[in-house]
PyMOL Python script that loads the backbone (N, CA, C, O; Angstrom):
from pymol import cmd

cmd.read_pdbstr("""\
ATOM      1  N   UNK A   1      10.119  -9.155 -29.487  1.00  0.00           N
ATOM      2  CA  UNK A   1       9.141 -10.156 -29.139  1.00  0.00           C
ATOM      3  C   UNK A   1       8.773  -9.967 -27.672  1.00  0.00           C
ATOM      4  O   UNK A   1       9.586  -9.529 -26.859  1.00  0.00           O
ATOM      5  N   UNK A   2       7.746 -10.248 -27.413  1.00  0.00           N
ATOM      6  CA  UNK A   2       7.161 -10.345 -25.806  1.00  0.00           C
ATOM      7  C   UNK A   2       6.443 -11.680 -25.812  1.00  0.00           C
ATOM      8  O   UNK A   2       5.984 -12.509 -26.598  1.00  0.00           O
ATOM      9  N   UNK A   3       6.594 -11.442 -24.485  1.00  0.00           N
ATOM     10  CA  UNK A   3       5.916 -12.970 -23.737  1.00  0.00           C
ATOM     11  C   UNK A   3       4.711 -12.361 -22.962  1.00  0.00           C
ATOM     12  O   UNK A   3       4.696 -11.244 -22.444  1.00  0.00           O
ATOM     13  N   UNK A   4       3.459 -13.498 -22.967  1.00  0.00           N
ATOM     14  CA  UNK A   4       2.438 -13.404 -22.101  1.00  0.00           C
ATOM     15  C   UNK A   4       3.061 -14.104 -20.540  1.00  0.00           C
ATOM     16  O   UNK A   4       3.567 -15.219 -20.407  1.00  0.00           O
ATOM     17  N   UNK A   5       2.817 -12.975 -19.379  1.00  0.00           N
ATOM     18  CA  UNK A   5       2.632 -13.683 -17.727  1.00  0.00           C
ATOM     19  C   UNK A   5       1.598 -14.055 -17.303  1.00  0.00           C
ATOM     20  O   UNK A   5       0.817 -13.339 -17.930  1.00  0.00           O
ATOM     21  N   UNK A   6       0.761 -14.934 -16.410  1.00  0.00           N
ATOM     22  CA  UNK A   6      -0.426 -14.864 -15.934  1.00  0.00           C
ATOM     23  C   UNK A   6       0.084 -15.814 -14.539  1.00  0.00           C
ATOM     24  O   UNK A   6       0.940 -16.695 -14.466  1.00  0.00           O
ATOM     25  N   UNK A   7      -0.686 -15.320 -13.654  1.00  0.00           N
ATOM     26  CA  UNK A   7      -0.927 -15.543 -12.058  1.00  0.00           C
ATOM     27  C   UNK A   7      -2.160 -15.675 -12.025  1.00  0.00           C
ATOM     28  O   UNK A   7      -2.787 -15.516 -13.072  1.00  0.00           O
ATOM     29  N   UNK A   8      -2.741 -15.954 -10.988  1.00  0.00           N
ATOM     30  CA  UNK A   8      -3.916 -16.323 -10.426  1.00  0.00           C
ATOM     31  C   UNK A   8      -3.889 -15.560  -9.608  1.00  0.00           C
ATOM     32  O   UNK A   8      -2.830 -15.582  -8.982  1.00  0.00           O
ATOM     33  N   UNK A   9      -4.720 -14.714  -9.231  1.00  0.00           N
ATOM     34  CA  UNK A   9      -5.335 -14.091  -7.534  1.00  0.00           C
ATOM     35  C   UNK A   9      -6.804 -14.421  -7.019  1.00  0.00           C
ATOM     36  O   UNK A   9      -7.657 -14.945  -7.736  1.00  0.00           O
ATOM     37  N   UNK A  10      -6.960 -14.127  -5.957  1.00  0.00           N
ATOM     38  CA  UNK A  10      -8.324 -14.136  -5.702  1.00  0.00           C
ATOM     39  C   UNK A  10      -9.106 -12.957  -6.083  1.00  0.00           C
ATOM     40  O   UNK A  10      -8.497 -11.888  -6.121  1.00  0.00           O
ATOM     41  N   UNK A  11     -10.733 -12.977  -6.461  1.00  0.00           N
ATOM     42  CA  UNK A  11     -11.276 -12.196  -7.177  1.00  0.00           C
ATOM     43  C   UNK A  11     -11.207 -10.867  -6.237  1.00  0.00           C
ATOM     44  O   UNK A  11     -10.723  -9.916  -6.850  1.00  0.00           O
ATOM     45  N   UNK A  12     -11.504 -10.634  -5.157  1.00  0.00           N
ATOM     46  CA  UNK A  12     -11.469  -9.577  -4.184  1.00  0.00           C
ATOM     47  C   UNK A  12      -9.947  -9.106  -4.798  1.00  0.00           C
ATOM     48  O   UNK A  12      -9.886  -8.195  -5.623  1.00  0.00           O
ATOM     49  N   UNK A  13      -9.268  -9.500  -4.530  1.00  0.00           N
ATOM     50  CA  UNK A  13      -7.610  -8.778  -4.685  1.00  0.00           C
ATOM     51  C   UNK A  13      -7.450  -8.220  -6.521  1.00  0.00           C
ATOM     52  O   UNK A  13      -6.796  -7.240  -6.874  1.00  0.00           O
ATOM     53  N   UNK A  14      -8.195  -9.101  -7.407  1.00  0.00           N
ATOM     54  CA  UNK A  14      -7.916  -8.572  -8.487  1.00  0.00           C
ATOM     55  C   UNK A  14      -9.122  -7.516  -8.671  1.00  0.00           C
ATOM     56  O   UNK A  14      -8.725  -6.550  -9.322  1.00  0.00           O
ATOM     57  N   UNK A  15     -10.072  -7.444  -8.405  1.00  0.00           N
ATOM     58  CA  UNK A  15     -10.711  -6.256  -8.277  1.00  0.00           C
ATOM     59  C   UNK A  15     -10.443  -5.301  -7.460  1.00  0.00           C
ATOM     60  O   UNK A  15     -10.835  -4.223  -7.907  1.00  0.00           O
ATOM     61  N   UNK A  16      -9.844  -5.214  -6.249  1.00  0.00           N
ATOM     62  CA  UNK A  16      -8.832  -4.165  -5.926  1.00  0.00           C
ATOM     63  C   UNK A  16      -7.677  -3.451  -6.697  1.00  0.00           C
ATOM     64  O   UNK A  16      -7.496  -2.236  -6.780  1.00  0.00           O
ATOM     65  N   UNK A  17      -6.693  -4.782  -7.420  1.00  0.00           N
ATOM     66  CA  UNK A  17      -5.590  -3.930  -7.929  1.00  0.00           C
ATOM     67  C   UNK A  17      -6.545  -3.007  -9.454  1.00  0.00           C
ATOM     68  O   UNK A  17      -6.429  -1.836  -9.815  1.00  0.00           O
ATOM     69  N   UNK A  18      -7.272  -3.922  -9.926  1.00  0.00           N
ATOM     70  CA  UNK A  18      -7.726  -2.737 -11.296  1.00  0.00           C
ATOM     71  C   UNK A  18      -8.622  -1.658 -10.533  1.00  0.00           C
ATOM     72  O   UNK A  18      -8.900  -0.731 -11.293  1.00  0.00           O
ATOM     73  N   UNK A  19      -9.052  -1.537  -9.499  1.00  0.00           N
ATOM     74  CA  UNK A  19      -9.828   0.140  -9.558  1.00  0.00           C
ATOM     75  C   UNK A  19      -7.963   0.660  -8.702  1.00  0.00           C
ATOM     76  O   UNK A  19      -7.700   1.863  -8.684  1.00  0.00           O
ATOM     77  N   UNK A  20      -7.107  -0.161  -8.212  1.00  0.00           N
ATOM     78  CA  UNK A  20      -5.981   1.054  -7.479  1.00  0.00           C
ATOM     79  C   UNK A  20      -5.484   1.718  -8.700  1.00  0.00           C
ATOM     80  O   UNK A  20      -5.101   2.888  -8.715  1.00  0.00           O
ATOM     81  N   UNK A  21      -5.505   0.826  -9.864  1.00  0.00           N
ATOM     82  CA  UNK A  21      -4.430   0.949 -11.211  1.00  0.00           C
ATOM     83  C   UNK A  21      -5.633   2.260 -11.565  1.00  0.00           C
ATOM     84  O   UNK A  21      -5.150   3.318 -11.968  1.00  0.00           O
ATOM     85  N   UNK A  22      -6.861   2.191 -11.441  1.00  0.00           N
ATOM     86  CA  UNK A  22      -7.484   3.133 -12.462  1.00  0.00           C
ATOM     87  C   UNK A  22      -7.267   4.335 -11.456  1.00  0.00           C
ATOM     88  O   UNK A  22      -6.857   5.481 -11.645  1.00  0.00           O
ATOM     89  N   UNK A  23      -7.584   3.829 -10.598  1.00  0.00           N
ATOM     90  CA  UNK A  23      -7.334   5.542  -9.645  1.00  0.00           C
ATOM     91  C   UNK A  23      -6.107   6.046  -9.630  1.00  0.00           C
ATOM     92  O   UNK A  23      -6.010   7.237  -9.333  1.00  0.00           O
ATOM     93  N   UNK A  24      -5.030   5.376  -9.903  1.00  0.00           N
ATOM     94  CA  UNK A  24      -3.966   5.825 -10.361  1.00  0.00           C
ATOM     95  C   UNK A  24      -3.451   6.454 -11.953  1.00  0.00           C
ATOM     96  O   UNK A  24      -2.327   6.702 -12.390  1.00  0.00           O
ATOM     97  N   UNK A  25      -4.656   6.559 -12.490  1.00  0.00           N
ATOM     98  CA  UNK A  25      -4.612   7.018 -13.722  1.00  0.00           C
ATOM     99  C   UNK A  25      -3.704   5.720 -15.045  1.00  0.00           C
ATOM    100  O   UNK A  25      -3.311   5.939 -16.191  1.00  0.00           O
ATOM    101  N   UNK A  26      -3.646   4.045 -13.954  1.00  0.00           N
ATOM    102  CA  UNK A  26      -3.100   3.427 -15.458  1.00  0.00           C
ATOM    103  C   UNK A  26      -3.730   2.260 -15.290  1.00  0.00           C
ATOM    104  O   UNK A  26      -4.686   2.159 -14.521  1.00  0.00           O
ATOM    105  N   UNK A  27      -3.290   1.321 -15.945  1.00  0.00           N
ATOM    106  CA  UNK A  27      -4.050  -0.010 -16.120  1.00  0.00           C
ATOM    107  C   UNK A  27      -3.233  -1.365 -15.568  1.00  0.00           C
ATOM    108  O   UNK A  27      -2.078  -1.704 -15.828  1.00  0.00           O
ATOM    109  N   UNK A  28      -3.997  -1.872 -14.914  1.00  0.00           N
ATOM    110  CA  UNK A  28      -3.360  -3.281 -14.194  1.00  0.00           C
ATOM    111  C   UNK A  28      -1.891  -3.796 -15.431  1.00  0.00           C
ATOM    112  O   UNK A  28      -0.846  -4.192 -14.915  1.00  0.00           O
ATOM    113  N   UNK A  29      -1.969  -3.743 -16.551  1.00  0.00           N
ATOM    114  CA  UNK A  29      -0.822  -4.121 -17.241  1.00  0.00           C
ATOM    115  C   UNK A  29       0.221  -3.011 -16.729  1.00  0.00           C
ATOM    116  O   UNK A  29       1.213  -3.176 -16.019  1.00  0.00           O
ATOM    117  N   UNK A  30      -0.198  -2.047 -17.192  1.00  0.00           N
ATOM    118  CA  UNK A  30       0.844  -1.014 -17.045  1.00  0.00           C
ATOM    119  C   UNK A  30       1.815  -1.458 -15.543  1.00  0.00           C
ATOM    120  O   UNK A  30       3.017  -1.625 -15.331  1.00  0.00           O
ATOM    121  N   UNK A  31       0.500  -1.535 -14.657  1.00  0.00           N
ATOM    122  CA  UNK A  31       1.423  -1.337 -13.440  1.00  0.00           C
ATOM    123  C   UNK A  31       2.230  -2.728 -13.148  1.00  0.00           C
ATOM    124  O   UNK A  31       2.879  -2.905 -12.116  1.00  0.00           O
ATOM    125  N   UNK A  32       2.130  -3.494 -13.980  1.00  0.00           N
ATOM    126  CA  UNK A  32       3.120  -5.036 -13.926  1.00  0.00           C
ATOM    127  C   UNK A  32       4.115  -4.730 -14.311  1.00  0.00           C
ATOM    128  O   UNK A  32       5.112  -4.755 -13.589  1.00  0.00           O
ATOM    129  N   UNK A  33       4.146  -4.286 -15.779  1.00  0.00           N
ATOM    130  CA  UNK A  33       5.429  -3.591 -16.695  1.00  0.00           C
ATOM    131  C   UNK A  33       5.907  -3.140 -15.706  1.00  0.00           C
ATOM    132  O   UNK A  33       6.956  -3.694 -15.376  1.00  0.00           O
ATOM    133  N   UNK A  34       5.436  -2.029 -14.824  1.00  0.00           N
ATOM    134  CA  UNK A  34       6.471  -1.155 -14.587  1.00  0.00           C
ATOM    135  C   UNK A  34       7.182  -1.672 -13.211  1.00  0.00           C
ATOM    136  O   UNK A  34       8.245  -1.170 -12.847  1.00  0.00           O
ATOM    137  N   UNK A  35       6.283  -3.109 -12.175  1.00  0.00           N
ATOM    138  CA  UNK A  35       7.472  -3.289 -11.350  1.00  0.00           C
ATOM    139  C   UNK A  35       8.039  -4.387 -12.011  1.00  0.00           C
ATOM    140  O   UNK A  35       9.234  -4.391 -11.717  1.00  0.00           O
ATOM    141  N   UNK A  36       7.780  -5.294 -12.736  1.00  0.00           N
ATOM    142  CA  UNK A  36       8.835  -6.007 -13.466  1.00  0.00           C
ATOM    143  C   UNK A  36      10.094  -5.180 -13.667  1.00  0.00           C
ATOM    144  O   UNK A  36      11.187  -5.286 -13.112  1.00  0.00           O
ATOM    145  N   UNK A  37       9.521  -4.027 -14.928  1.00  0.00           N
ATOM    146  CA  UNK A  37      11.166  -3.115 -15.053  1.00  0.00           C
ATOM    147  C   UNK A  37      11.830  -2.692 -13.713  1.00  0.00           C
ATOM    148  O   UNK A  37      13.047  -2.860 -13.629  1.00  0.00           O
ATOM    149  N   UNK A  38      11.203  -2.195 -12.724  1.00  0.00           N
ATOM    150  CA  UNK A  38      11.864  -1.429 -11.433  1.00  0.00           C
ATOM    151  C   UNK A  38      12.467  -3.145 -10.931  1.00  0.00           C
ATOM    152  O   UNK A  38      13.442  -3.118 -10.179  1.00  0.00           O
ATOM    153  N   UNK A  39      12.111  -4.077 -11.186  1.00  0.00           N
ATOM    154  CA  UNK A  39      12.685  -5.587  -9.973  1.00  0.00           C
ATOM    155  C   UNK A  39      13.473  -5.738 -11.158  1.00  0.00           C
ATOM    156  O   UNK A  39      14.529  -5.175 -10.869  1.00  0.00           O
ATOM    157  N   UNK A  40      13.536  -6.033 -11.943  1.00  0.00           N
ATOM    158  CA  UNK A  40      14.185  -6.268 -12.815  1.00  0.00           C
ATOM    159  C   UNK A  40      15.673  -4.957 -12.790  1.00  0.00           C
ATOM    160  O   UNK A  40      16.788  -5.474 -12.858  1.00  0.00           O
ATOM    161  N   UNK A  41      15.645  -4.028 -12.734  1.00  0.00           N
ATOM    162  CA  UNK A  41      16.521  -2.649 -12.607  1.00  0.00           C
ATOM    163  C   UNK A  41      17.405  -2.670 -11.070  1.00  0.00           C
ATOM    164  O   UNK A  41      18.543  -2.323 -10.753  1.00  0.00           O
ATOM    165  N   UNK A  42      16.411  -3.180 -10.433  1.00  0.00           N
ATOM    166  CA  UNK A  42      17.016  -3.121  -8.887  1.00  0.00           C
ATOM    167  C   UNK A  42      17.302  -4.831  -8.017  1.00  0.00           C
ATOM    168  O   UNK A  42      17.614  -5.057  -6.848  1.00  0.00           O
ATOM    169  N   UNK A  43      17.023  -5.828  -9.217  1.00  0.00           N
ATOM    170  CA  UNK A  43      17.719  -7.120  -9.407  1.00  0.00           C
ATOM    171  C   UNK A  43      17.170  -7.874  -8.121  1.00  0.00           C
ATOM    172  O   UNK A  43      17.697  -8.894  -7.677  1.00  0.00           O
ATOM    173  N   UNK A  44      16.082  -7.275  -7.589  1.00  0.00           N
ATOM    174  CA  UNK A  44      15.220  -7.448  -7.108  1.00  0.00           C
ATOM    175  C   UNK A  44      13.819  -6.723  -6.486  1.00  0.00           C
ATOM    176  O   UNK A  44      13.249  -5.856  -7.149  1.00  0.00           O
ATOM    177  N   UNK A  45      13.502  -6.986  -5.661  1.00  0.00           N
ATOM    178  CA  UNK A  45      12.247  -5.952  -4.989  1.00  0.00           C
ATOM    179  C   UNK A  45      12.696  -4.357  -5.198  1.00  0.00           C
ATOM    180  O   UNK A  45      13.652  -3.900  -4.572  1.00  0.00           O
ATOM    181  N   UNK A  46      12.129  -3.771  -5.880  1.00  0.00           N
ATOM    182  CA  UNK A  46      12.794  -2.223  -5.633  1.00  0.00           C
ATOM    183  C   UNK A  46      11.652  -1.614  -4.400  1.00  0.00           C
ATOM    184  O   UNK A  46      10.894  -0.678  -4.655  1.00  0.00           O
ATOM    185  N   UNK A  47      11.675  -2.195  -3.280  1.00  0.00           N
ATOM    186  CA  UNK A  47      11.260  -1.674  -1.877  1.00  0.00           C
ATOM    187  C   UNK A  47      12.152  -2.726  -1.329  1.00  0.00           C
ATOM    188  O   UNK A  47      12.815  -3.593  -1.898  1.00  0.00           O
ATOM    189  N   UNK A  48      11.984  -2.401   0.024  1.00  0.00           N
ATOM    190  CA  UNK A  48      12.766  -3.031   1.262  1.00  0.00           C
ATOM    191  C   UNK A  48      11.831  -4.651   1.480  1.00  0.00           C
ATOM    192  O   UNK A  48      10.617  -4.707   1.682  1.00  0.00           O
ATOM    193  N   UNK A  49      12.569  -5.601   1.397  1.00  0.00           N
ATOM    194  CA  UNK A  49      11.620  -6.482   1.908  1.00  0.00           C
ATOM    195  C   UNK A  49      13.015  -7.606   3.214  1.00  0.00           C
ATOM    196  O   UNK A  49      13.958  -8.368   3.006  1.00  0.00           O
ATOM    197  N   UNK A  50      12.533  -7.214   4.071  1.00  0.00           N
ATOM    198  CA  UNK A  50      13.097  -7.697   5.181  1.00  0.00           C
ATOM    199  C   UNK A  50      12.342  -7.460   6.518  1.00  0.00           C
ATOM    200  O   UNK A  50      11.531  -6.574   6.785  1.00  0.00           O
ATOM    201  N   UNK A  51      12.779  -8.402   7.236  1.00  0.00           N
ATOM    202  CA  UNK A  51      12.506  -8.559   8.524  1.00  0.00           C
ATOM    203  C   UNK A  51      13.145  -7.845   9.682  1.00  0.00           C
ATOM    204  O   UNK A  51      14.334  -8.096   9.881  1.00  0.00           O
ATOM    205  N   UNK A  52      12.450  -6.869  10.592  1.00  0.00           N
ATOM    206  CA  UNK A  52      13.465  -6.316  11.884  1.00  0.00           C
ATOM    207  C   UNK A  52      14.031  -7.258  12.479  1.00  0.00           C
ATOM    208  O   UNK A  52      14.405  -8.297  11.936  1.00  0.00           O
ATOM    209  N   UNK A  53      14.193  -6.864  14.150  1.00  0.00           N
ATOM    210  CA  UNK A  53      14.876  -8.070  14.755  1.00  0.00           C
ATOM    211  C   UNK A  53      13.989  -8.689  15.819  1.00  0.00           C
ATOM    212  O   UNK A  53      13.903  -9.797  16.348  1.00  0.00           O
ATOM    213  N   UNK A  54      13.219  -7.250  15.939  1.00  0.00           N
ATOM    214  CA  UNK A  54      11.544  -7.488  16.689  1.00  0.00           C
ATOM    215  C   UNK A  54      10.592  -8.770  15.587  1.00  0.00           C
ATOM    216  O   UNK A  54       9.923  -9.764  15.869  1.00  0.00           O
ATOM    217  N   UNK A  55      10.866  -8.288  14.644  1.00  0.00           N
ATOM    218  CA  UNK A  55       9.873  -9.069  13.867  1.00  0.00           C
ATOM    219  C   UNK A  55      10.382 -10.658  13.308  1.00  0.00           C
ATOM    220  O   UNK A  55       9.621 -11.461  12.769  1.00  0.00           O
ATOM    221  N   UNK A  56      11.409 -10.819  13.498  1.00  0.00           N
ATOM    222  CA  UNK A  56      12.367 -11.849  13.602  1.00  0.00           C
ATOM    223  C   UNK A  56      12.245 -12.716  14.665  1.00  0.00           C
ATOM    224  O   UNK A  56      12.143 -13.938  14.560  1.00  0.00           O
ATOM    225  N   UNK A  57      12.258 -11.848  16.071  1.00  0.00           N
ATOM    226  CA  UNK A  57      11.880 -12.996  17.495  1.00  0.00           C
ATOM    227  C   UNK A  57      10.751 -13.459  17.248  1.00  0.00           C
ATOM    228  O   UNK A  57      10.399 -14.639  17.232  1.00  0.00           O
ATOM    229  N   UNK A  58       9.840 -12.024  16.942  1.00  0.00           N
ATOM    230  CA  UNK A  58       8.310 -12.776  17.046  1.00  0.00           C
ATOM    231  C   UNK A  58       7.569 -13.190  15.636  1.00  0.00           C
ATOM    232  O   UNK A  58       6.391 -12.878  15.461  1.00  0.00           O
ATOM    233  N   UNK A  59       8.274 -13.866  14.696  1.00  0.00           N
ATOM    234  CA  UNK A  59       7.799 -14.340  13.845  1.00  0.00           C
ATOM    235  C   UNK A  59       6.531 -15.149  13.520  1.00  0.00           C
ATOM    236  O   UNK A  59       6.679 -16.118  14.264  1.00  0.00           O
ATOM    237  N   UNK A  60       5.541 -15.313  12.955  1.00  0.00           N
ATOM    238  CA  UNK A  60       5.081 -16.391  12.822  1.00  0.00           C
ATOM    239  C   UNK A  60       4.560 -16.965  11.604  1.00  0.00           C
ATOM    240  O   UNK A  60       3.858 -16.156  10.996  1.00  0.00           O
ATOM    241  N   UNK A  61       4.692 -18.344  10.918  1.00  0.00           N
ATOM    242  CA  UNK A  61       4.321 -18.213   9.567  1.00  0.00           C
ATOM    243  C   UNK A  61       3.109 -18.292   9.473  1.00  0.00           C
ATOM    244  O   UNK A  61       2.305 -18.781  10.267  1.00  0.00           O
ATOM    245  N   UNK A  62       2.872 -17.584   8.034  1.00  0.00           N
ATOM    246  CA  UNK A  62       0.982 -18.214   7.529  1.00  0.00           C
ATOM    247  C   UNK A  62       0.429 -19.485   7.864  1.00  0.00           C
ATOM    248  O   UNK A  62       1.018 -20.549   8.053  1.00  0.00           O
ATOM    249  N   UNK A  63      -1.134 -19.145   7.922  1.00  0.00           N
ATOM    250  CA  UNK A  63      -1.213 -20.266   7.896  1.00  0.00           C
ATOM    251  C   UNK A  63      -2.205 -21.181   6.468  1.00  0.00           C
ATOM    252  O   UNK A  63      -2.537 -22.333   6.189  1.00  0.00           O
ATOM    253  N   UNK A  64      -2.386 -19.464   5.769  1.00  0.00           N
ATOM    254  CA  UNK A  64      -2.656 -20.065   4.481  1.00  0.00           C
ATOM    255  C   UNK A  64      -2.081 -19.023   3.576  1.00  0.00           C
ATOM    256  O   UNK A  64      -1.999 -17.835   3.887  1.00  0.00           O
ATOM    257  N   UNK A  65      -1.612 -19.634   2.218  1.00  0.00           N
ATOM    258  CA  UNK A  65      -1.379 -18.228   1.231  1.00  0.00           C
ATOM    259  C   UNK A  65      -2.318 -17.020   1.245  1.00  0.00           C
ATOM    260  O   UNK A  65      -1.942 -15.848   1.205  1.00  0.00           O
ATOM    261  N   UNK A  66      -3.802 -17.518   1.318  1.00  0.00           N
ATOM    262  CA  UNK A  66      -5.076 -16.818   1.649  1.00  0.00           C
ATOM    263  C   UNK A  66      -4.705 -15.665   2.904  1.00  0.00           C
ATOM    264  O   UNK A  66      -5.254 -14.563   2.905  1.00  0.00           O
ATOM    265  N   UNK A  67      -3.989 -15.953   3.660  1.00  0.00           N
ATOM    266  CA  UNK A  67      -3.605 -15.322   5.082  1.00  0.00           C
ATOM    267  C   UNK A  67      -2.678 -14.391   4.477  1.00  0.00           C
ATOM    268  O   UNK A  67      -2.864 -13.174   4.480  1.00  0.00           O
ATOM    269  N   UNK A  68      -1.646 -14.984   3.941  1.00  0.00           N
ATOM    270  CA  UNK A  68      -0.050 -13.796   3.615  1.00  0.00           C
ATOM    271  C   UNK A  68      -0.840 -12.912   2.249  1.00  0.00           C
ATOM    272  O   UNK A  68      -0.510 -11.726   2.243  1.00  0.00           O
ATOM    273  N   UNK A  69      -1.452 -13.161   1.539  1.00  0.00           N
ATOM    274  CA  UNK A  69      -2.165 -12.350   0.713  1.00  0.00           C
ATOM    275  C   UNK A  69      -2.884 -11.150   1.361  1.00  0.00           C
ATOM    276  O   UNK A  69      -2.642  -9.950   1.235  1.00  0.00           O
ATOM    277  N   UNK A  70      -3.800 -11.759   2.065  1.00  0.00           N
ATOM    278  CA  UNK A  70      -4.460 -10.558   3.027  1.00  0.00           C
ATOM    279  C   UNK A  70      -3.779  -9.873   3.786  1.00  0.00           C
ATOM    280  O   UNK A  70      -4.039  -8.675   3.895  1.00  0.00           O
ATOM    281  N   UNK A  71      -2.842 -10.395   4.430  1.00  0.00           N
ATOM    282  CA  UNK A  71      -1.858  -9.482   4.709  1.00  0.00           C
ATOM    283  C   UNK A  71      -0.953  -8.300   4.031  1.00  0.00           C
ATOM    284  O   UNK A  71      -0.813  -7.107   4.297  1.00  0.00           O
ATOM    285  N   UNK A  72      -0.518  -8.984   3.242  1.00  0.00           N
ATOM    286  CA  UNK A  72       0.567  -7.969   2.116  1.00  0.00           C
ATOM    287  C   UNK A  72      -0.739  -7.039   1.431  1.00  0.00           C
ATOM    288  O   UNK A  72      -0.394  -5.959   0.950  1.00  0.00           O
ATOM    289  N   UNK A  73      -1.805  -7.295   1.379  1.00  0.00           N
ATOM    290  CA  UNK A  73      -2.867  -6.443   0.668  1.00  0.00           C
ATOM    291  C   UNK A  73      -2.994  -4.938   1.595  1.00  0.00           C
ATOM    292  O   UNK A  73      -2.886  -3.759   1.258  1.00  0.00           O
ATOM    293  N   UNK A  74      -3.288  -5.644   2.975  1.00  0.00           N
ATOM    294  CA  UNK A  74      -3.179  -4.469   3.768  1.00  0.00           C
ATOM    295  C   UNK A  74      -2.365  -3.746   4.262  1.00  0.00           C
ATOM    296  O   UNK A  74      -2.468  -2.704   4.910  1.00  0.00           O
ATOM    297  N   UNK A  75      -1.385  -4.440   3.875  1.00  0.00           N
ATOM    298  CA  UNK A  75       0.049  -3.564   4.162  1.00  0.00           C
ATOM    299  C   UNK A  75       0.504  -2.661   3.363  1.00  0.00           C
ATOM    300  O   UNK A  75       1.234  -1.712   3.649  1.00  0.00           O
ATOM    301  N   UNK A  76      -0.056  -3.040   2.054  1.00  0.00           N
ATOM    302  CA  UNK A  76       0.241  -2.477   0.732  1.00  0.00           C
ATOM    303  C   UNK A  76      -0.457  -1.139   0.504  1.00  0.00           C
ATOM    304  O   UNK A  76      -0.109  -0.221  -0.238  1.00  0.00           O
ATOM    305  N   UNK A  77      -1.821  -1.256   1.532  1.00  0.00           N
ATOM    306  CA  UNK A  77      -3.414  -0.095   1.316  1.00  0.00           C
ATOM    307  C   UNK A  77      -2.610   0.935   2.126  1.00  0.00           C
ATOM    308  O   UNK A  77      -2.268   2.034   1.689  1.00  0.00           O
ATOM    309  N   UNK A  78      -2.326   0.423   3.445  1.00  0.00           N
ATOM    310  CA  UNK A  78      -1.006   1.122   4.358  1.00  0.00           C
ATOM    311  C   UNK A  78      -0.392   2.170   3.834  1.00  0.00           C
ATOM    312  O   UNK A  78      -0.701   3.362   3.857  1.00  0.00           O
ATOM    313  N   UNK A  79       0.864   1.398   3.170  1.00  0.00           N
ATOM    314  CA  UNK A  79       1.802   2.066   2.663  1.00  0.00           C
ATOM    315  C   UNK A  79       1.163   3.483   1.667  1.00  0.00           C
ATOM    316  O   UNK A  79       1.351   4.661   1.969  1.00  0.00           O
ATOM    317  N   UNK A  80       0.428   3.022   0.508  1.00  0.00           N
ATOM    318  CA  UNK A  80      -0.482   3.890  -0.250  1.00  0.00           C
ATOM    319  C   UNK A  80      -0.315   5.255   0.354  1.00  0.00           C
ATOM    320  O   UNK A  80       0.266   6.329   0.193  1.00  0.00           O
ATOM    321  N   UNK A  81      -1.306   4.490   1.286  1.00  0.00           N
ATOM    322  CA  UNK A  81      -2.077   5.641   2.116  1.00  0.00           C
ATOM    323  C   UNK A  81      -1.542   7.080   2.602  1.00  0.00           C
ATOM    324  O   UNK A  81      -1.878   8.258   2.480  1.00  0.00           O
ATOM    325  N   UNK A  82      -0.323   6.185   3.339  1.00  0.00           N
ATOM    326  CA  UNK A  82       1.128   7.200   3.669  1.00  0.00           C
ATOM    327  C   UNK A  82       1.810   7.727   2.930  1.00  0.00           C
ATOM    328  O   UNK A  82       2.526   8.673   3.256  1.00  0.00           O
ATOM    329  N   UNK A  83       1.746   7.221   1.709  1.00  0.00           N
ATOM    330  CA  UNK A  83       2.497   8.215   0.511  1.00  0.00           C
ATOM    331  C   UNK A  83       1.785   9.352  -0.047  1.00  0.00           C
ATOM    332  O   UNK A  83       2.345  10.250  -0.676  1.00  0.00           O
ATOM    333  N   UNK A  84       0.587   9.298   0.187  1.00  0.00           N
ATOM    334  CA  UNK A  84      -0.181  10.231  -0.329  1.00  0.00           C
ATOM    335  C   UNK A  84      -0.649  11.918   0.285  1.00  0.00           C
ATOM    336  O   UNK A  84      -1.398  12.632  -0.381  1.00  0.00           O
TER     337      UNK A  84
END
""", "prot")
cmd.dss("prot")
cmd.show_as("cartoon", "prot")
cmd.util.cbc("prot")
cmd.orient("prot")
């Protein structure tokens, strides 16, 4: 048996992840499955998610989800980028 997930994003961000998924040769499902299985396998984030000690002094929080979204989006285009 399977279960349906659904989230909400903003339309900009979900039209980003389906052309990253297609340029990646799979489909926005696919690429859920597969970090569910990897977070799920690694019992959490299977990347690093922590704070330095630089980034720790100088912390500061969002000031909207709208903000930490855009953020992690571009951090995410970042990372991509560098793997490639």
């Amino acid at each position: 048996m399977s279960i349906q997930i659904a989230t909400r994003v903003d339309d900009d961000q979900a039209a980003m992840f389906k052309e990253t998924a297609r340029r990646l040769g799979t489909t926005p499902s696919d690429v859920l499955r597969m970090f569910i299985s990897a977070f799920n396998e690694h019992r959490g984030f299977p990347y690093d998610v922590r704070l330095t000690r630089e980034t720790q002094e100088n912390a500061m929080p969002f000031d909207s989800e709208h903000e930490a979204t855009e953020y992690a989006s571009r951090l995410a285009l970042r990372l991509s980028d560098e793997t490639r």
